[in-house]
C-alpha positions in Angstrom: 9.6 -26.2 29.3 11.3 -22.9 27.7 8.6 -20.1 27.4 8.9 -19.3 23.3 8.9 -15.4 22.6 6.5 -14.7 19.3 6.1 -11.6 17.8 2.8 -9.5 19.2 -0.6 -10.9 17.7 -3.3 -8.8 16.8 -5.1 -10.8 19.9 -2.5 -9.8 21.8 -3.3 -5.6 20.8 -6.7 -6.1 21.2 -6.0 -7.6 24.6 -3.9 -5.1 25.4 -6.4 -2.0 25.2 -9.3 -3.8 27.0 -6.4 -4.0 30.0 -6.0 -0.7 29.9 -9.5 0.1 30.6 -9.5 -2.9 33.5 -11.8 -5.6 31.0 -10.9 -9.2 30.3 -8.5 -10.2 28.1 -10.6 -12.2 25.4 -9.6 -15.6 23.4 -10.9 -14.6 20.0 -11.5 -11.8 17.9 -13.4 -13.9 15.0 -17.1 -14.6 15.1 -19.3 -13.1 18.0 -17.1 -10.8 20.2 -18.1 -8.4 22.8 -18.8 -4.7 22.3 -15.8 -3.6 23.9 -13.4 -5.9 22.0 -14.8 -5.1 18.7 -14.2 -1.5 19.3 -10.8 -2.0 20.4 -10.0 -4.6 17.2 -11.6 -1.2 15.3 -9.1 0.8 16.5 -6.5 -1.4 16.3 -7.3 -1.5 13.0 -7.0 2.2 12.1 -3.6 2.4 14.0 -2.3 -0.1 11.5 -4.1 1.8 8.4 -2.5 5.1 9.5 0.5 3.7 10.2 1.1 2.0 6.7 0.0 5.0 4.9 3.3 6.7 5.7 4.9 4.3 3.6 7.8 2.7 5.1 10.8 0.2 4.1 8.7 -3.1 4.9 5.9 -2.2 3.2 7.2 -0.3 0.3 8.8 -2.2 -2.9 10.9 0.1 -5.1 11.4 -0.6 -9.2 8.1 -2.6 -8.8 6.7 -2.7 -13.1 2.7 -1.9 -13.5 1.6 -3.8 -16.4 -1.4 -2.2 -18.5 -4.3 -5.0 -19.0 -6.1 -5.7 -22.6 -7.4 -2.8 -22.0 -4.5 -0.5 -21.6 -5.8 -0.2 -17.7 -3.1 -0.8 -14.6 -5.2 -2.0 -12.0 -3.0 -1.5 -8.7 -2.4 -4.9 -6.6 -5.4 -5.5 -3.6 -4.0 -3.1 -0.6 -2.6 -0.4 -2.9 -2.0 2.6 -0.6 0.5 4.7 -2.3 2.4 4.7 -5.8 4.2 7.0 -7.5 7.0 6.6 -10.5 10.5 5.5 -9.7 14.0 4.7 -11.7 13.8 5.5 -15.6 9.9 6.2 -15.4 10.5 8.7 -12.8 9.3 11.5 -14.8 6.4 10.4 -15.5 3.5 11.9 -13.7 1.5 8.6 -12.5 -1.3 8.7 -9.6 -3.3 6.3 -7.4 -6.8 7.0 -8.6 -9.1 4.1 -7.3 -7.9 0.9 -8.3 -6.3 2.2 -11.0 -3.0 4.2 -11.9 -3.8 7.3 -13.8 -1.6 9.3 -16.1 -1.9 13.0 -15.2 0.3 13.9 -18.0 -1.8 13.2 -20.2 -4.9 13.1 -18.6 -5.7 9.2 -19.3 -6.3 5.8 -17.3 -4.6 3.8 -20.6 -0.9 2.8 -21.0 1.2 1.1 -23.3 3.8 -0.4 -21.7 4.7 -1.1 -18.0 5.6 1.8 -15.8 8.3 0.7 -12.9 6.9 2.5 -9.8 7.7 2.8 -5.9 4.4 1.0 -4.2 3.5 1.2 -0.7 1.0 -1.7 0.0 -1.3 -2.9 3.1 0.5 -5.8 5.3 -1.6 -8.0 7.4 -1.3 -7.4 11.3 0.7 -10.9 11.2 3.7 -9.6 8.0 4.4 -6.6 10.2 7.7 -6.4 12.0 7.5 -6.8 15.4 8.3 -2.7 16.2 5.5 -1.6 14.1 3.2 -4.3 16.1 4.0 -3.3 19.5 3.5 0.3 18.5 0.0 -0.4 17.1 -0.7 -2.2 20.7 0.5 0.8 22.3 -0.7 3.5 20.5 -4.2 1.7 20.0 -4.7 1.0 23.6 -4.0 4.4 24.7 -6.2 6.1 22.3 -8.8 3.4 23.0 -8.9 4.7 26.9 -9.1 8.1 25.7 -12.3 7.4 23.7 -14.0 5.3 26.6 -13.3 6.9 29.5 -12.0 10.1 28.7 -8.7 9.9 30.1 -5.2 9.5 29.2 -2.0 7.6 31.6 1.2 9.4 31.1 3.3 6.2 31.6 0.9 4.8 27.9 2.4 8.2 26.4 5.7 7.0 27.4 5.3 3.9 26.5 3.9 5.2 23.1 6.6 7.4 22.2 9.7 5.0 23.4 8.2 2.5 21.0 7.7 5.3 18.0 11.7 5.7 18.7 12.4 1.7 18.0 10.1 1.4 14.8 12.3 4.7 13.7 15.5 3.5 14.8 15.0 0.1 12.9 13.4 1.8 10.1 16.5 3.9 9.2 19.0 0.5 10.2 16.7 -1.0 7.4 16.5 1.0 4.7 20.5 1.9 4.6 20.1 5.2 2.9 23.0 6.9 1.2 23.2 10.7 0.0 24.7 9.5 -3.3 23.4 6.5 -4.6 19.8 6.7 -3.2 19.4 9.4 -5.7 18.5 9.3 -9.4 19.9 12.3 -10.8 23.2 12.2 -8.6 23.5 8.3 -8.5 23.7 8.7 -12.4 26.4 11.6 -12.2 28.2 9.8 -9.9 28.3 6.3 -12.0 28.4 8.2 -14.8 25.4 6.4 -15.9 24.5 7.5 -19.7 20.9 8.1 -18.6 21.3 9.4 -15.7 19.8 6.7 -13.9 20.3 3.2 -12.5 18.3 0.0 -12.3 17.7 -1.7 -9.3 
């Protein structure tokens, strides 16, 4: 029978740091797990929070519209970690304060009308892209050695940083950037756009 390659489970990071430190690989990481695997799921974990927090093509939608409640209020979607104006509402001075998108022009939590914003929202472990998976495992296992026994392997470094290169490398295949049109203000002059920008 053919052996089926599947992208890296969050199992499969936790497993990988308690190798690192010579411990058993476990079978779960739900319910009642041992100390050492919790801690290792904990810092897998804040890998993959860090990580995110940059902001990057798979977890960032662009032109995405913020719709003010009853009450005027734009609460952000569950997993909001970044947000700031994009395409016609670009100049509007909008921030992630809480659950909640805050005008700091004019120093008010109420809107009027939708605001089309670039969003940068919290994937589960499993909606991440295989690069970004394997550099979590790596990167979580290596600091999770540092913290328990106080020592670092230069081949984990290496291992690190080659996978840091892939996630880049597909990061910039992905996102197809262009000095022209991935601007507003010179996409507009060069389209000739009447307001200066486009909608995407």
């Amino acid at each position: 029978m053919a052996y089926l390659i599947t992208p890296t489970t969050e199992l499969e990071a936790v497993n990988e740091c308690l190798e690192n430190i010579g411990q058993a690989p476990v079978s779960s990481i739900s319910g009642d797990i041992s100390v050492d695997a919790q801690i290792a799921l904990n810092f897998v974990r804040k890998v993959n929070r860090e990580l995110q927090s940059r902001g990057w093509h798979w977890n960032t939608d662009k032109n995405y519209p913020l719709t003010p409640n009853n009450y005027g209020d734009i609460v952000l979607p569950s997993g909001t970690m970044a947000v700031r104006s994009y395409g016609k509402d670009e100049g509007r001075d909008v921030v992630l304060r809480g659950p909640t998108l805050y005008d700091r022009d004019n120093r008010t939590y109420r809107f009027t009308e939708a605001v089309k914003t670039q969003i940068t929202i919290a994937l589960t472990f499993e909606e991440l892209p295989e690069t970004a998976r394997r550099y979590i495992a790596l990167k979580a296992a290596r600091v999770f050695q540092n913290r328990v026994e106080g020592r670092e392997d230069e081949s984990d470094m290496r291992d690190e940083m080659q996978a840091l290169a892939i996630l880049m490398a597909n990061e910039l295949q992905s996102e197809r950037n262009n000095a022209l049109t991935d601007n507003w203000t010179t996409a507009g002059t060069v389209r000739r756009h009447p307001f200066g920008y486009l909608e995407r």
